[in-house]
N, C-alpha and C positions, 0 to 999 in steps of 0.2 A: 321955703322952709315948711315942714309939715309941722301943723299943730300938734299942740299935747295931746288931744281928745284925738285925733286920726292914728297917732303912733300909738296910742294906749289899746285905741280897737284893732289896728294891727297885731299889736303885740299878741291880745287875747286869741285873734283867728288865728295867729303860727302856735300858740301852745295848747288851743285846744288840737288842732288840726295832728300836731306833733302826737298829743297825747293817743287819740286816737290810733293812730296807724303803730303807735308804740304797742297799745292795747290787743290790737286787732294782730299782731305779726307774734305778739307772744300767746294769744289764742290759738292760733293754728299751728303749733308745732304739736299741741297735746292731744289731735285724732292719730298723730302718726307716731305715736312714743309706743306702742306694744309694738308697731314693725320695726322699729328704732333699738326695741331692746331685743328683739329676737335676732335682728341685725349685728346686734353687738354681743350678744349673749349673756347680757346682767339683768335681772330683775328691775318688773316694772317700775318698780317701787324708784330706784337708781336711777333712771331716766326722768322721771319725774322730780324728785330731789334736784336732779343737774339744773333744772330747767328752773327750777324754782328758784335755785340759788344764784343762777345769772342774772336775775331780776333785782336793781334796785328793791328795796324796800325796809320796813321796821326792824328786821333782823338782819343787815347788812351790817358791815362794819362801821361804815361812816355813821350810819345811825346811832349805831351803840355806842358808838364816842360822843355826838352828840345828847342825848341821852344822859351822858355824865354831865352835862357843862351845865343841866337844868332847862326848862324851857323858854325862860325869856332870853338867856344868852343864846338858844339855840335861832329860837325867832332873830336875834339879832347880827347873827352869823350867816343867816340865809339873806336877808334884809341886806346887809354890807356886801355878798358873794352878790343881788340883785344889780349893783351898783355899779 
């Protein structure tokens, strides 16, 4: 059986690990968005937007709902989804 202390620094190397290459793959689509939009023929600006908005983050939906519920039930909500 694997200890607490081996699973928990497991854990930490798959989500930084995750994290990065999550970082690193949404980095590199943004040298190629001006071929991307001339490709498509919508303004830069539109390609960029897309790309934005496919990204988890603050202004996602899920957030905004969280966001309503307050911060400790928010905290407690991620804490019980950890579980």
């Amino acid at each position: 059986m694997i200890s607490r202390s081996h699973a928990f620094t497991a854990f930490i190397g798959v989500a930084t690990f995750s994290k990065l290459m999550l970082n690193t793959a949404r980095r590199m689509v943004y040298p190629f968005a001006p071929a991307l939009a001339r490709g498509l023929g919508v303004p830069l600006t539109s390609v960029c937007n897309f790309i934005d908005r496919r990204q988890p983050g603050p202004g996602s939906p899920k957030a905004r709902r969280l966001n309503k519920l307050g911060r400790k039930n928010a905290e407690f909500w991620f804490i019980y989804k950890a579980h």
